[in-house]
C-alpha positions in Angstrom: 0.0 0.0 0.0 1.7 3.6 -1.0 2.0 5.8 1.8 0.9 9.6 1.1 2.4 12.3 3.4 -0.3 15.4 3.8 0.3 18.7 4.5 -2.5 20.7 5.4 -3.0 23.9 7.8 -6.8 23.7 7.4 -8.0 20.7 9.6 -11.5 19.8 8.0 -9.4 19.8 4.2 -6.9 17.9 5.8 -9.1 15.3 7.0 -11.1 15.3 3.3 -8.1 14.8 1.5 -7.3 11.9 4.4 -10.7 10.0 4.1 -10.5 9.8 0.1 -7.0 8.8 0.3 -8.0 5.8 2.7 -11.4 5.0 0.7 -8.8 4.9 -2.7 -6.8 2.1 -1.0 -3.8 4.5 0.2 -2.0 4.9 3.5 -1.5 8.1 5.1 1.2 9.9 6.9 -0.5 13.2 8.6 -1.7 15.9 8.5 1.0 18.3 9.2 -0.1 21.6 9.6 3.4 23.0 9.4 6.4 22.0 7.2 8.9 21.9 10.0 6.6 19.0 11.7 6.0 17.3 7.6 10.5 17.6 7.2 10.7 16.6 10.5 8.7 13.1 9.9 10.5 12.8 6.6 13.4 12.3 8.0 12.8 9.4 9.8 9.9 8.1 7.0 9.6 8.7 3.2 6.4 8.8 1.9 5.7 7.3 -1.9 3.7 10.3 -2.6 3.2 13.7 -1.0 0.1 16.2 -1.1 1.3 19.7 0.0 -0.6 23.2 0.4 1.5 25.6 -0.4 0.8 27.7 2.6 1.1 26.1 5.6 1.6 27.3 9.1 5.1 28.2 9.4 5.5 29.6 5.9 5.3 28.3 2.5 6.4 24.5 1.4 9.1 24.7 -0.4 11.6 23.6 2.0 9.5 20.5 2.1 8.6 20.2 -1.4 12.4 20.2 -1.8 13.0 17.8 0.1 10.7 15.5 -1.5 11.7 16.4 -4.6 15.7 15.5 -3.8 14.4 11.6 -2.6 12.3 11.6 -6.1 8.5 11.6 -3.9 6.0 12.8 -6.7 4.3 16.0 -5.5 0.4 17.0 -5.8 0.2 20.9 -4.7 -3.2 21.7 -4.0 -3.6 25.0 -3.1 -5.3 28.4 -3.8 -2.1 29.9 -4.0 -0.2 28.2 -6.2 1.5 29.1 -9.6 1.0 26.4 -11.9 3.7 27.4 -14.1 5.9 27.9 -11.6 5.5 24.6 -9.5 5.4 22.6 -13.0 8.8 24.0 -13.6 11.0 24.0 -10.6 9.3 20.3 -9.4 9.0 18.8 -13.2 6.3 16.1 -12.3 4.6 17.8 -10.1 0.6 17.6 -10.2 -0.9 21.1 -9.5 -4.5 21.3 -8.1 -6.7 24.6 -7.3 -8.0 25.0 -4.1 -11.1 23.9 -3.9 -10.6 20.7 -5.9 -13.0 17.4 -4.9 -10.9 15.0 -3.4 -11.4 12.6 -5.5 -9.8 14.5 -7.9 -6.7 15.0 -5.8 -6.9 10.8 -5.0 -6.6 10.8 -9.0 -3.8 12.6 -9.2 -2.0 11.0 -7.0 -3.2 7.4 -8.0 -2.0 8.9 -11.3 1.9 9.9 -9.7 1.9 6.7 -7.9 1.8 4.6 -10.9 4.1 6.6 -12.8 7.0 6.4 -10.1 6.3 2.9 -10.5 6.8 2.9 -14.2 9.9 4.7 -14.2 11.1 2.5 -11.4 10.3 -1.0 -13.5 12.4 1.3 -16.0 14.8 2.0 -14.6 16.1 -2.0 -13.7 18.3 -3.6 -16.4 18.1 -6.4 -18.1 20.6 -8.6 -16.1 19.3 -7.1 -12.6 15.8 -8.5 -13.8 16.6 -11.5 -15.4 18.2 -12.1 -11.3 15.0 -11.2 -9.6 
């Protein structure tokens, strides 16, 4: 089961996002309300996918979304402050969602990142390491 990290400031959003995730089949890490707490379990955990608001308690998530980005963790922003051209560029695979978006829609997209990081891992194995498997 993929794991999905969420940070969320707003506690009912969070918990949306949460219970769609679940129904979809997903495990959760969250909600983190601020990115310190979200880089902070990180550390210890890595998530297969992440759904970040851009603005979050402490400030905005790019520290986090960073992060993420260095250990290869697709990315869905969903936020009503995002610049979709902007995100799409610095994080390249990045999914970017407006604020309000259903949930299932944001349980799509990241159904959609997991099995694409799944893809590029099946990829990315060569011949003789398969043919060992």
């Amino acid at each position: 089961m993929a794991k999905v990290l969420v940070a969320e400031d707003e506690l009912l959003i969070a918990m949306d996002i949460i219970d769609e995730l679940s129904a979809a089949g997903f495990g959760t890490m969250g909600p983190f309300a601020t990115r310190t707490q979200a880089l902070d379990y990180c550390r210890t955990h890595t998530p297969d996918c992440a759904v970040l608001d851009v603005r979050l308690q402490d400030g905005d998530c790019f520290p986090l979304a960073d992060y993420l980005a260095e250990h290869h963790v697709p990315i869905v922003f969903h936020s009503g402050h995002a610049n979709r051209g902007a995100l799409t560029e610095r994080y390249n695979n990045a999914e970017v969602l407006p604020k309000p978006s259903p949930t299932s829609q944001i349980a799509t997209a990241v159904e959609k990142l997991c099995k694409s990081e799944i893809t590029q891992s099946v990829d990315a194995i060569s011949p003789h390491e398969a043919a060992r498997a």
